[in-house]
Each structure stands twice: as C-alpha cells, then as structure tokens.
C-alpha positions as CSV (number, residue, x, y, z in Angstrom):
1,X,107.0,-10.0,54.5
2,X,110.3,-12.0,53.9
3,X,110.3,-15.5,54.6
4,X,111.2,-16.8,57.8
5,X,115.2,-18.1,56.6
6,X,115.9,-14.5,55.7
7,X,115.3,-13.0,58.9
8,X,116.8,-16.3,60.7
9,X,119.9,-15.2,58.7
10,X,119.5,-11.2,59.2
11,X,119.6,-12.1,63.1
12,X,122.8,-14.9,63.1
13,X,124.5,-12.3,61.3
14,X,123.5,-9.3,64.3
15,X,124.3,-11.9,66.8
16,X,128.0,-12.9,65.0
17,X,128.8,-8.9,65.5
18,X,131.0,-8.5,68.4
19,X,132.2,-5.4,68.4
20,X,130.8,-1.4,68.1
21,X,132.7,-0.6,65.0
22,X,131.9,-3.7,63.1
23,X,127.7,-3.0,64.0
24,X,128.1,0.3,63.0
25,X,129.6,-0.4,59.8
26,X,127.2,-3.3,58.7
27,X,124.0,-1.1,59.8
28,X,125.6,1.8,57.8
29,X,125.6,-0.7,54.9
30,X,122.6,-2.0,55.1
31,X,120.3,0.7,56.1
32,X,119.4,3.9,54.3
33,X,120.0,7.2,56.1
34,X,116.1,7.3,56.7
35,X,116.1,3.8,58.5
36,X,119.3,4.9,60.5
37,X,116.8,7.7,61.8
38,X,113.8,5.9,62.3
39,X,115.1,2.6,64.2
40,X,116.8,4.9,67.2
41,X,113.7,6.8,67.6
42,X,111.6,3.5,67.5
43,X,114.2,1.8,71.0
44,X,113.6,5.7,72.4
45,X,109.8,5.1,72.3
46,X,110.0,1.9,74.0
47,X,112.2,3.1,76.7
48,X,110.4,6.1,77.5
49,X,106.7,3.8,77.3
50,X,108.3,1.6,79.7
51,X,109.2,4.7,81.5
52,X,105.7,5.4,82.2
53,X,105.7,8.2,80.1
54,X,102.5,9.8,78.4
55,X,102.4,8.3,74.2
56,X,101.1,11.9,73.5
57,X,104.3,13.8,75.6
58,X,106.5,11.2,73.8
59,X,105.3,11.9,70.0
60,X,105.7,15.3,71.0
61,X,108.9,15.0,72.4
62,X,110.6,12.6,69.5
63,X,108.3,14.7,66.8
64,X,106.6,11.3,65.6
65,X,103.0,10.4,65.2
66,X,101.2,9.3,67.5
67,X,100.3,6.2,65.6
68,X,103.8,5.2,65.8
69,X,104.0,5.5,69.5
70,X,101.1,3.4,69.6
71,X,102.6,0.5,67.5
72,X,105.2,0.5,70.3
73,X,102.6,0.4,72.9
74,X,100.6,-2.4,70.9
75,X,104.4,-4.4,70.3
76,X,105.1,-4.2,74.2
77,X,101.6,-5.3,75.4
78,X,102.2,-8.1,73.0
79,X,105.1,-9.3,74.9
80,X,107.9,-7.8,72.9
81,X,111.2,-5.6,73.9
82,X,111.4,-7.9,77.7
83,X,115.0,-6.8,76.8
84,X,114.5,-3.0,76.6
C-alpha cells in the first residue's frame, strides 16, 4: 500500500474539486479506462447491498464475481460507505 501522506493528499485534492466538470476531468486523468469501469460498479454494489438486495442477484446483475460483491459486504459490515 501507499503511505498514509499520499492518500491524505489523493483525498485534499477530491475534496478541493468543486465542480462536475473539473472531477470528471481529473478522474479521466488519473484513472485508466479499466478503473473508470470498475469504481462505478463498486458504489452500484454498495447501493444495491444496502438495498437489501441478494450478493448473488447483484453479481449477476452487474456481471461481477461474487467475491467482489462480498468485499463490499465485508467493507460495509466494517463500518464503511455510512455516506452511500
């Protein structure tokens, strides 16, 4: 993992974005088209878990693993995505 200044630095700089256009342009430049895939998906598993819906109907759905609908199961049990 990266130490703990980058990511305080990765998340100032999220947090200075104001506007739509701006985020959109820095997360085009920073992520690859893979990444730009995979982090949607990962907020639409965590809304449709705290849905209620089934992790199986959901990796189905989204045409994921079912591993990584766990990890998002595992990440809100933990506490994680109170924002979501």
């Amino acid at each position: 993992m990266f130490g703990k200044s980058h990511l305080d630095g990765l998340i100032e700089m999220l947090l200075s974005i104001k506007n739509k256009g701006d985020m959109k342009n820095f997360l085009l430049g920073i992520l690859t088209p893979k990444e730009l895939e995979e982090i949607p998906t990962r907020l639409q598993i965590v809304k449709r878990l705290k849905k209620g819906m089934s992790q199986h109907k959901i990796a189905e759905d989204l045409k994921v693993g079912i591993a990584t609908v766990s990890r998002g199961s595992r990440e809100i049990k933990l506490g994680r995505f109170r924002v979501v």
